[in-house]
C-alpha positions as CSV (number, residue, x, y, z in Angstrom):
1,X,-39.3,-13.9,-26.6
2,X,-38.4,-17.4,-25.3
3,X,-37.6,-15.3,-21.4
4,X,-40.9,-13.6,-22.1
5,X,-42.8,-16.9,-22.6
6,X,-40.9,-18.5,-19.4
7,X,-41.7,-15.5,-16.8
8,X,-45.7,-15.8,-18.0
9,X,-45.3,-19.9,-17.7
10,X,-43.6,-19.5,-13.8
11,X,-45.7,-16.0,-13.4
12,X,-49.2,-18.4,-13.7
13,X,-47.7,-21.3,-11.9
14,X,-46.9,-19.2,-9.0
15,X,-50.4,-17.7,-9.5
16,X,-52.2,-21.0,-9.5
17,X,-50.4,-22.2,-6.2
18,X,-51.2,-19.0,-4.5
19,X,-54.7,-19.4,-5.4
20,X,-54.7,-23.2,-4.2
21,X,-53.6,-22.5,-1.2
22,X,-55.9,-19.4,-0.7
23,X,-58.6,-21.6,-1.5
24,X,-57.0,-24.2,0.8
25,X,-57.8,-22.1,3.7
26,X,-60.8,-19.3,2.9
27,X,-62.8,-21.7,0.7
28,X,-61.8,-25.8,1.7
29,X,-65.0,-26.9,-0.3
30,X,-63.5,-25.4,-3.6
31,X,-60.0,-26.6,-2.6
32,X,-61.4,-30.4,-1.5
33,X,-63.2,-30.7,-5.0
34,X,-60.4,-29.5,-7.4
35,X,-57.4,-31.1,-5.3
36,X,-58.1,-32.7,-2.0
37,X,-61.0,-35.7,-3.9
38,X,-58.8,-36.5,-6.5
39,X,-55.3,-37.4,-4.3
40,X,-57.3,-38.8,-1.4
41,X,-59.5,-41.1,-4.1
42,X,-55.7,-42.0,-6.1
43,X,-54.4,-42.9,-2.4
44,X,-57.3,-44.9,-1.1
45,X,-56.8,-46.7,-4.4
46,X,-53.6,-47.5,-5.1
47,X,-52.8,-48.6,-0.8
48,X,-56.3,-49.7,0.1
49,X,-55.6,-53.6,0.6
50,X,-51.5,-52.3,2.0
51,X,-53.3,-50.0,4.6
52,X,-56.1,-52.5,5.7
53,X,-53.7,-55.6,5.9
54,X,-50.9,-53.1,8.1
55,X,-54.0,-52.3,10.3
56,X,-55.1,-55.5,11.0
57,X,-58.4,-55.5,9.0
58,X,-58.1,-58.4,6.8
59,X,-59.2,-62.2,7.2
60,X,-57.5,-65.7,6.2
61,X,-59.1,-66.6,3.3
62,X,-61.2,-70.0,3.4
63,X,-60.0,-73.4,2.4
64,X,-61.8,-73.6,-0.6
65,X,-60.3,-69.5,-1.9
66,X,-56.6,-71.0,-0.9
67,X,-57.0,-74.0,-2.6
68,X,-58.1,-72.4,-5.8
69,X,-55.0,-69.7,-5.4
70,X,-52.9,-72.3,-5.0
71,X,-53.8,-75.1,-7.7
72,X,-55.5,-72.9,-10.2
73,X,-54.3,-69.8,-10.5
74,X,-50.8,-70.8,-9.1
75,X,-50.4,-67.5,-6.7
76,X,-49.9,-66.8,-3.2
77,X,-52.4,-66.7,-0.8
78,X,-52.9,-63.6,0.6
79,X,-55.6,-62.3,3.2
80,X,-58.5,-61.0,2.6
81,X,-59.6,-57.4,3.6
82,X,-63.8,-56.0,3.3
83,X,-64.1,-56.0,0.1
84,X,-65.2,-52.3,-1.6
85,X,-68.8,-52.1,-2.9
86,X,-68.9,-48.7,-4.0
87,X,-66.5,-45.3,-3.9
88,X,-68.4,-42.2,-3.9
89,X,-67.2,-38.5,-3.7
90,X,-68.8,-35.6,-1.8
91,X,-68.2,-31.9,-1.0
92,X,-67.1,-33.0,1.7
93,X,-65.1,-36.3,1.4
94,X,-65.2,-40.0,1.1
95,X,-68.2,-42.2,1.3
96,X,-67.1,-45.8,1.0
97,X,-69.3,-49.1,1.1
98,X,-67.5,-51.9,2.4
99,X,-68.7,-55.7,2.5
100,X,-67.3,-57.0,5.9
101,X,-65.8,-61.0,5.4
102,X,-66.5,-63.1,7.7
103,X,-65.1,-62.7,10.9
104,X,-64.8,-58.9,10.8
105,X,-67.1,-56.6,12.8
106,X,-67.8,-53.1,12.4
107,X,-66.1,-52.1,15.7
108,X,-62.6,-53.5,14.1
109,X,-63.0,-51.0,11.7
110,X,-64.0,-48.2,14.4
111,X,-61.1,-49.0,16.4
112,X,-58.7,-48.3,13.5
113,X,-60.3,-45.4,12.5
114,X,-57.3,-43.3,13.5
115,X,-54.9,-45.2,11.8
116,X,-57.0,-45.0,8.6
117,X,-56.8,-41.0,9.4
118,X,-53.5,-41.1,8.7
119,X,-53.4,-43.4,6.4
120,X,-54.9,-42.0,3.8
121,X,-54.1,-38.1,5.1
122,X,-58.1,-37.0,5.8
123,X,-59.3,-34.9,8.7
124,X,-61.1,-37.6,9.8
125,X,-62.5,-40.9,9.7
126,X,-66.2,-42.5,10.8
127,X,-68.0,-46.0,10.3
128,X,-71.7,-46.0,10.3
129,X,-72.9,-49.8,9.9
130,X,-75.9,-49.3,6.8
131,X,-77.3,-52.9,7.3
132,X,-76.0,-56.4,8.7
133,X,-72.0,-57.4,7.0
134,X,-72.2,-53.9,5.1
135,X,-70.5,-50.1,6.5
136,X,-69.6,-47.3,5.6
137,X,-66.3,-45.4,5.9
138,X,-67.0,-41.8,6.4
139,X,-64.0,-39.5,4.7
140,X,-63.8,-36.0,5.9
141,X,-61.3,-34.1,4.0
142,X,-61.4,-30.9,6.1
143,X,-62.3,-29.5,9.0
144,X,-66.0,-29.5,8.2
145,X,-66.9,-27.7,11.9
146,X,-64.3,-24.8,11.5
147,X,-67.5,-22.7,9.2
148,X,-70.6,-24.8,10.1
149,X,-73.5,-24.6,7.0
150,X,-76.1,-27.1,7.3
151,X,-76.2,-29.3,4.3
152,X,-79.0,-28.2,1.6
153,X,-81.4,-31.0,2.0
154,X,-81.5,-30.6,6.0
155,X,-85.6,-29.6,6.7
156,X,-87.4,-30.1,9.9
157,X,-89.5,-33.3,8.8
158,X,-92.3,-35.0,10.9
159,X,-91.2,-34.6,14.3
160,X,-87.5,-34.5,12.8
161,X,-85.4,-31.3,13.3
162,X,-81.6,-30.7,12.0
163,X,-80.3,-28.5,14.6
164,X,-76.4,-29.3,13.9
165,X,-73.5,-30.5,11.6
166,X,-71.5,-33.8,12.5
167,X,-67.7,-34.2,12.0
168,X,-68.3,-36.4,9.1
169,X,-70.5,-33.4,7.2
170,X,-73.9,-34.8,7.5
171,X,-77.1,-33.2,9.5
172,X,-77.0,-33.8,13.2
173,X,-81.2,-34.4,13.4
174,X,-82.8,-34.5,16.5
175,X,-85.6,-37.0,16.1
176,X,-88.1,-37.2,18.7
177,X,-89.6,-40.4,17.4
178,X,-86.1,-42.4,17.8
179,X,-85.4,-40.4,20.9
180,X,-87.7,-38.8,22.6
181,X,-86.3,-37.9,26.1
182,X,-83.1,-35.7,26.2
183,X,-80.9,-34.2,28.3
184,X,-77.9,-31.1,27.1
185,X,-75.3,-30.5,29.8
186,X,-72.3,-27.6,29.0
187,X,-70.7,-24.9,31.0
188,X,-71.7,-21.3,30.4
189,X,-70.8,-19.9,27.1
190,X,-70.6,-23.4,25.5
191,X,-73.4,-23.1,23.3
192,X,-76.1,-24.8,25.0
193,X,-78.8,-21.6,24.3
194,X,-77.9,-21.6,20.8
195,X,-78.1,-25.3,20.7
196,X,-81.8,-24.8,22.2
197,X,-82.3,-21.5,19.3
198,X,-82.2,-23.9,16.6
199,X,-84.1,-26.4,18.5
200,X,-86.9,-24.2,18.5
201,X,-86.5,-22.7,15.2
202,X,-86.8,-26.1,13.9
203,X,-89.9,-26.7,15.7
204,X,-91.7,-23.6,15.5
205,X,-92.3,-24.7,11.9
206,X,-94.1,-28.0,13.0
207,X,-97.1,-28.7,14.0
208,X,-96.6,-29.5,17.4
209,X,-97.2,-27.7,21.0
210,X,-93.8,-26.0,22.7
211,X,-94.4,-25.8,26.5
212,X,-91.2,-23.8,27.9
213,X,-90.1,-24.0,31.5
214,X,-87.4,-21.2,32.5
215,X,-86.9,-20.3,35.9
216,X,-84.4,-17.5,35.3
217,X,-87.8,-15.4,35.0
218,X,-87.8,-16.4,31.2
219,X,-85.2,-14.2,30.0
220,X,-84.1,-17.1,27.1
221,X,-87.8,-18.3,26.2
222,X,-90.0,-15.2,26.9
223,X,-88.9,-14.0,23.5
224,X,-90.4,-17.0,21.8
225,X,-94.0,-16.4,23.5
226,X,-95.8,-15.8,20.0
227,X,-94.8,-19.8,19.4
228,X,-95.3,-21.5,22.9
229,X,-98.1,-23.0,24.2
230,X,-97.3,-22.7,27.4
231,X,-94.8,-20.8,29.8
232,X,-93.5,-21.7,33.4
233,X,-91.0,-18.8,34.4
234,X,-90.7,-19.6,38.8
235,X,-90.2,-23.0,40.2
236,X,-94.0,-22.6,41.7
237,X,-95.0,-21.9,38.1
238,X,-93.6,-25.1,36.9
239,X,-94.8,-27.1,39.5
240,X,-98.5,-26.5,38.4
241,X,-97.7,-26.7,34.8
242,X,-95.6,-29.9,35.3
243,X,-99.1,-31.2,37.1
244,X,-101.2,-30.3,34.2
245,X,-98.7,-32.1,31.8
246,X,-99.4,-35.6,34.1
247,X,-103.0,-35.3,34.1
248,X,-103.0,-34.6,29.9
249,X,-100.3,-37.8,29.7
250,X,-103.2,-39.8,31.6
251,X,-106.3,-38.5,30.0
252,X,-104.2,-39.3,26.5
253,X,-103.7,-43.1,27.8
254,X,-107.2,-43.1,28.5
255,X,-107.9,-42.3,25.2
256,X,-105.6,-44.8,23.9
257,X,-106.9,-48.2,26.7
258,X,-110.4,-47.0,24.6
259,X,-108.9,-47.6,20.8
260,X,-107.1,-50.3,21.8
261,X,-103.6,-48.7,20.3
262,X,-100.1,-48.6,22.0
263,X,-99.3,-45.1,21.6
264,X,-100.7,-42.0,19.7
265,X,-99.3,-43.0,15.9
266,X,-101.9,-46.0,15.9
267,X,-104.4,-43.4,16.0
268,X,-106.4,-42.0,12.9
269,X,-105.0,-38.9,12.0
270,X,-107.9,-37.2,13.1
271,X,-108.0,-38.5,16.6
272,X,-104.1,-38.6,17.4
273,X,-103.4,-35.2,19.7
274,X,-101.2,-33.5,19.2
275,X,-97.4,-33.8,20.4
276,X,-95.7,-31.3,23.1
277,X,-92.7,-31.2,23.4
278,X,-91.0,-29.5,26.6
279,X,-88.1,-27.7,27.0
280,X,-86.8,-27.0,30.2
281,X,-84.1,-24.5,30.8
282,X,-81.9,-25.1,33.8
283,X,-83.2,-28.0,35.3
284,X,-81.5,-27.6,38.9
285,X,-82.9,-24.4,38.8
286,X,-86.2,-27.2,39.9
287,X,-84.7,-29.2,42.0
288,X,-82.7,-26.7,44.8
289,X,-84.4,-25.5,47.4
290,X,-83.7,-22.6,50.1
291,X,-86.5,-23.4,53.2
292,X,-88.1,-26.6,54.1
293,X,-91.1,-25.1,52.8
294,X,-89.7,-25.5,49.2
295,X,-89.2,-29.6,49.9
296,X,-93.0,-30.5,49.0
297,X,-92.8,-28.3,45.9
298,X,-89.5,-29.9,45.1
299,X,-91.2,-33.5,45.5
300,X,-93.6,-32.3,43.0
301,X,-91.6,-31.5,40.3
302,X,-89.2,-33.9,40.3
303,X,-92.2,-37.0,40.3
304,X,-94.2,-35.3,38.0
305,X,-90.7,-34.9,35.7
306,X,-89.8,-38.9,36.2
307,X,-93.3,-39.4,35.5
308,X,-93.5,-37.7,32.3
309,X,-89.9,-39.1,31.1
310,X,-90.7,-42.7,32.1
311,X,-93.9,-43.2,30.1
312,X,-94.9,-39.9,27.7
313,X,-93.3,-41.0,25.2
314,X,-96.6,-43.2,24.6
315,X,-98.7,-40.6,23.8
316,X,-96.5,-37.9,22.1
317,X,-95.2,-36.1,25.1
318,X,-91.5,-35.1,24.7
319,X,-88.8,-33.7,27.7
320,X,-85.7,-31.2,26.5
321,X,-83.8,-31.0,29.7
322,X,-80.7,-28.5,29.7
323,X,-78.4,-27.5,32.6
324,X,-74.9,-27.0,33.2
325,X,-74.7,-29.8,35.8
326,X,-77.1,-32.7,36.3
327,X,-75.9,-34.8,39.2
328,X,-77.0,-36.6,42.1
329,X,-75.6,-33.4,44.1
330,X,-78.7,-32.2,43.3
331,X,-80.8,-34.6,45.4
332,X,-82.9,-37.8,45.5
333,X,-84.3,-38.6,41.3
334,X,-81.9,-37.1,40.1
335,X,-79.9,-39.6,39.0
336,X,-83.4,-41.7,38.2
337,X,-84.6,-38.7,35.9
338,X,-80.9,-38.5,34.1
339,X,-81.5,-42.4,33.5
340,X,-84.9,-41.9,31.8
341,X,-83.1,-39.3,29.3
342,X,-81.9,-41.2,26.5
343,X,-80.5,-38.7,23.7
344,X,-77.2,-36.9,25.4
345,X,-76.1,-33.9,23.9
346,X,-72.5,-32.6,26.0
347,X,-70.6,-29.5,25.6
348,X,-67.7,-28.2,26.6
349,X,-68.0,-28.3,30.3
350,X,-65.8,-27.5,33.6
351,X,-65.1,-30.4,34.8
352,X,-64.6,-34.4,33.8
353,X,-67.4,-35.8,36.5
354,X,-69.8,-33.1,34.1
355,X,-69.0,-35.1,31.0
356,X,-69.0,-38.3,32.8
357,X,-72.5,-37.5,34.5
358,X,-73.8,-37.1,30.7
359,X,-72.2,-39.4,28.6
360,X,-70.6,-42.4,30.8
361,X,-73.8,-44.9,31.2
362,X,-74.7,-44.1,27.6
363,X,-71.2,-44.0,25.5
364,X,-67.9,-44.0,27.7
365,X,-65.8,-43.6,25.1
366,X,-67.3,-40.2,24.3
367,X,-66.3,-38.7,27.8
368,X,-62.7,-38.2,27.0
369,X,-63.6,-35.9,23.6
370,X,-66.5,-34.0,25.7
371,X,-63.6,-33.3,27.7
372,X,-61.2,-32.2,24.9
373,X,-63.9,-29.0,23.4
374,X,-61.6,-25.9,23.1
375,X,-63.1,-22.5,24.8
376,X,-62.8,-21.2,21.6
377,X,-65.4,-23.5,19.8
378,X,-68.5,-22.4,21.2
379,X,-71.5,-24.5,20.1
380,X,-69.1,-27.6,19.4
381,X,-70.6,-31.0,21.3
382,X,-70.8,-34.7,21.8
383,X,-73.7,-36.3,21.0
384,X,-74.6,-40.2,22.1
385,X,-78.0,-42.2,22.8
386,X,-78.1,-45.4,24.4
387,X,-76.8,-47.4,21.4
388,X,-73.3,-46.5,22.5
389,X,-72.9,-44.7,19.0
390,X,-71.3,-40.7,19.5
391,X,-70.5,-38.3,17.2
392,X,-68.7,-34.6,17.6
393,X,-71.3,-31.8,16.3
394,X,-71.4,-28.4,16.3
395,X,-74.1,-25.6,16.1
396,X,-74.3,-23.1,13.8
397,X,-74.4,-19.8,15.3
398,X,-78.0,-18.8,15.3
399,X,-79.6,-15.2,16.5
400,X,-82.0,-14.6,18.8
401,X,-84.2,-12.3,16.4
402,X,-83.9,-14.8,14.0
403,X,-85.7,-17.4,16.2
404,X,-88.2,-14.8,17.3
405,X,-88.9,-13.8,13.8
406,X,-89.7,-17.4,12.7
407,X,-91.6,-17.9,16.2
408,X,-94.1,-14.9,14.7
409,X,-94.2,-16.1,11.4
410,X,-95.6,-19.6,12.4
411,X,-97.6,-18.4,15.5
412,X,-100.8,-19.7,13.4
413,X,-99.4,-23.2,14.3
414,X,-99.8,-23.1,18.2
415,X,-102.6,-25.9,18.5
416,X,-105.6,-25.4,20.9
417,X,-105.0,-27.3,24.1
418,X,-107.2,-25.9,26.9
419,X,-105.4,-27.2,29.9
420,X,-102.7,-25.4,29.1
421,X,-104.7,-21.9,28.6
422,X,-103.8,-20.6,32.0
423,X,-100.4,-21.4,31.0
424,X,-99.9,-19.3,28.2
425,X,-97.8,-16.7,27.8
426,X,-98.6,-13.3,27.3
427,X,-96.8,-11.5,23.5
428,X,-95.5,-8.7,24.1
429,X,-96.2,-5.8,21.2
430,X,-93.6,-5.1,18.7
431,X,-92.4,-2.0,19.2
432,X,-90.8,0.1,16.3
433,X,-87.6,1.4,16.4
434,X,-87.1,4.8,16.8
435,X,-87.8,6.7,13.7
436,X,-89.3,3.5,11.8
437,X,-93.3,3.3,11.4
438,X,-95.4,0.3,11.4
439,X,-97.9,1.7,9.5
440,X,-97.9,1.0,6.0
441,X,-98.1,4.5,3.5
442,X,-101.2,4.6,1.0
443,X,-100.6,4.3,-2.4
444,X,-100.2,7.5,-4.1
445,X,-102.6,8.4,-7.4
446,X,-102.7,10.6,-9.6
């Protein structure tokens, strides 16, 4: 009996271990909350002043806190490290609140973020500063962009739209009122299209007017013509409908100079227009040129382009600029449009002058992880803005049909803008497949 009762004891111990380390690697969320939060919170515990004195992240303490250690509670003085506000656990990790002393910054912490890493045995480790003397440390206890799932709570809001997951588990949100010019660079098969899919399945569902330009003769946006407001498909194309853009951005500041407002959210809700934003596909596809002929159509588009990035922003008029290469091989403005786009969004790409081109007057310490994207992680990025702040993201994978089918389903929301009428794209007919009929049966009685 007593062999019987120790071969079911090592039988379910074996059992449990196998199912841990199943869990471990076909369900990390499961594994994270019944193993990984636990020892991580124990360790951050037990060698949290150890590991921040060892990586040079405490303070002396001031006259006054070493005289009292000294005189009145008779022990040594010993430095002082941020001291922890609050510990909280996730599905993902380890948020911690940390009250910086004086004389620590939040970039001390950033640059010892790898040594924290180790330290305390996570995947990986962020610092987001929440408000003046106060961060937080970001815990990620597992690869978080191996299976990318948007967290629950991620909507598009306003004229906010998650489109990705960061390393540290939260929502990658593209905000057009924080940034409203942006530019995506990555090499083919990085993931830029499926970048732009959830880009525009995020916005279809807002109330705002999509105006696509796509001189590979549409073949990415055409499908989304239920939802756009307007299509340029040939570089001639876009040059008329960049034109049209210019003159609506200056009749809107005319309509602004007579309210006396700055920009279109100091209007009454009833008299603010509507925001476009525009997403151009390719963008060198606009500026090369094969004849001198093309050269004043080239000047077109690339004044009406700085024009619209310098100063749209004002009155609710948004650029999405994607290519694989955006450089000032490309000819005169280039350079002066890239300026202009603030946002940066870099996948893997080809070469490091690619990466630098995106991310080096923005966030130079991105360029070297642009450059580190394996093939084999399509959809994986670098995003930065011009407060020097980056963050690894990735996609997730996102079908074409599914960003048609929510295109059709908010087609109602494609707002009335007559200048762009000649503009707009013809939707096709949806054709069954074969064997399937779109005609619903009547109801059979009796």
């Amino acid at each position: 009996m007593a062999d019987l009762t120790m071969w079911l004891e090592a039988t379910g111990a074996l059992a449990g271990a196998g199912g841990l380390g199943y869990a471990k690697v076909r369900a990390p969320r499961v594994y994270w909350s019944l193993v990984g939060l636990p020892v991580t919170w124990g360790r951050f515990t037990i060698t949290y002043r150890s590991t921040m004195d060892v990586c040079g992240l405490t303070v002396q303490p001031s006259r006054l806190r070493a005289l009292i250690a000294r005189n009145v509670a008779r022990r040594e003085v010993l430095p002082v490290p941020p001291k922890v506000r609050r510990v909280r656990g996730t599905s993902t990790g380890l948020r911690v609140t940390l009250r910086l002393p004086a004389g620590l910054e939040p970039a001390d912490l950033m640059a010892a973020s790898e040594r924290l890493r180790h330290a305390w045995g996570v995947h990986s480790v962020t610092i987001a500063e929440t408000k003046p003397g106060y961060v937080e440390l970001r815990m990620t206890g597992y690869d978080v962009l191996r299976r990318v799932r948007l967290p629950r709570g991620a909507r598009p809001d306003g004229l906010a739209v998650p489109v990705a997951l960061r390393e540290d588990g939260t929502a990658f949100v593209r905000d057009y009122r924080k940034v409203p010019m942006a530019l995506t660079l990555g090499a083919n098969n990085s993931g830029k299209s499926v970048y732009q899919r959830n880009l525009i399945k995020g916005l279809a569902r807002l109330p705002v007017a999509l105006v696509g330009i796509d001189c590979k003769r549409g073949v990415e946006q055409k499908a989304y013509a239920s939802r756009l407001s307007a299509l340029a498909t040939t570089p001639d194309d876009a040059a008329s409908l960049l034109d049209v853009l210019v003159a609506e951005m200056e009749s809107r500041f005319d309509l602004l100079s007579s309210r006396g407002a700055s920009d279109v959210w100091e209007l009454p809700e009833a008299l603010r227009p509507v925001p476009v934003v525009v997403l151009v596909d390719e963008v060198a596809e606009l500026f090369l040129i094969s004849s001198k002929k093309d050269e004043e159509r080239r000047e077109r588009i690339v004044t009406a382009l700085i024009r619209l990035a310098q100063m749209a922003r004002a009155v609710g008029i948004y650029l999405e600029v994607c290519g694989q290469r955006f450089g000032s091989e490309l000819g005169r403005g280039a350079t002066m449009l890239r300026a202009q786009l603030t946002g940066r969004v870099v996948h893997r790409v080809n070469d490091k002058q690619t990466a630098e081109m995106g991310l080096a007057d923005v966030a130079p310490d991105a360029v070297m992880a642009a450059g580190l994207i394996p093939a084999e992680r399509p959809g994986t990025a670098v995003a930065a803005d011009s407060s020097g702040g980056w963050a690894k993201i990735r996609t997730p994978h996102t079908s074409r049909d599914e960003v048609v089918a929510v295109c059709r389903e908010f087609a109602h929301l494609v707002p009335d803008l007559p200048a762009l009428e000649p503009f707009r794209p013809h939707v096709p007919a949806v054709v069954p497949a074969p064997g399937v009929s779109l005609v619903k049966p009547l109801p059979v009685t009796d």
